[in-house]
C-alpha positions in Angstrom: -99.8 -87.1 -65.5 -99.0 -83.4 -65.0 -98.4 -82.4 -61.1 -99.3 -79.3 -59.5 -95.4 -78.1 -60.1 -95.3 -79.2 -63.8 -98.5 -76.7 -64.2 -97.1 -74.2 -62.0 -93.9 -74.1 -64.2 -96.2 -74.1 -67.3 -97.8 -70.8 -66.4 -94.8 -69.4 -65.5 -92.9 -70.0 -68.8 -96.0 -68.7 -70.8 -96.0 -65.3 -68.8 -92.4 -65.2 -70.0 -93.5 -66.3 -73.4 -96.0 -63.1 -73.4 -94.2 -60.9 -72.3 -91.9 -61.2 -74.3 -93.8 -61.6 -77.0 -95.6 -58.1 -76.0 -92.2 -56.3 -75.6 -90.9 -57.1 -78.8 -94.2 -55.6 -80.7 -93.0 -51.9 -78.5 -96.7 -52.7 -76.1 -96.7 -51.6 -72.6 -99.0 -53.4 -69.8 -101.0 -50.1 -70.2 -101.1 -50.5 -73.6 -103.1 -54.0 -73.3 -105.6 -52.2 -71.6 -106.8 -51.4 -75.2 -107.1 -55.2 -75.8 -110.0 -55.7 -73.0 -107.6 -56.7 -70.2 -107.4 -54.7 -67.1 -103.9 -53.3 -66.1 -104.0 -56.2 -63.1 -105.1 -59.3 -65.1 -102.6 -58.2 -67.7 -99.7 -58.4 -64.8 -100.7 -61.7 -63.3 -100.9 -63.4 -66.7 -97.7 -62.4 -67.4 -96.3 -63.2 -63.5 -97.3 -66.8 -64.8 -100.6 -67.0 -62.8 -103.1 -69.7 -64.6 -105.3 -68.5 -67.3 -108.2 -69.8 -68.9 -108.2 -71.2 -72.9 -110.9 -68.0 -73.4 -108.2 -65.8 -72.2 -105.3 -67.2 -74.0 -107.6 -67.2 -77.1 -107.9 -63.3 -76.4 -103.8 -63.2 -76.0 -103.3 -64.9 -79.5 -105.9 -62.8 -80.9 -103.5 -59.5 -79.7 -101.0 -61.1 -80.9 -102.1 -62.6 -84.0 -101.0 -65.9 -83.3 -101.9 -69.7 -82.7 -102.2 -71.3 -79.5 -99.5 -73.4 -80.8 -97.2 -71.0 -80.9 -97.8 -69.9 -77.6 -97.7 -72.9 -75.9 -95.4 -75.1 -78.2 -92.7 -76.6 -75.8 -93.3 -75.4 -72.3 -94.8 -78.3 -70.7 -91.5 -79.5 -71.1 -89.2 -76.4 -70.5 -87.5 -77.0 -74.0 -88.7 -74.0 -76.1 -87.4 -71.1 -78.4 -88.9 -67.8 -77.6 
């Protein structure tokens, strides 16, 4: 059964995962403004704050990828970015 901390550390790794993600594609935070995301709701999802699946469907959708591959390993900390 997850616990608060196991969903806190969750979050946290996917606003890694993001960012990174938007880094190596060259985007700024500005940049996602162009995506529909405000400059704030852009900077807490990647702080690690929790997001909802309709927002993490609009990340892969920047991003052109799965939920899979966003979320693929983190529940358990053992992932390749």
């Amino acid at each position: 059964m997850p616990t608060v901390l196991n969903q806190m550390r969750f979050f946290l790794r996917l606003g890694k995962r993001i960012r990174k993600l938007r880094k190596k594609r060259g985007l700024s935070q500005e940049d996602m403004i162009s995506y529909g995301f405000s400059a704030r709701h852009w900077q807490q999802i990647e702080a690690g704050r929790p997001i909802t699946v309709s927002t993490l469907l609009r990340v892969c959708a920047v991003f052109g990828a799965s939920i899979d591959r966003l979320v693929h390993g983190l529940d358990r900390g053992t992932y390749e970015d």
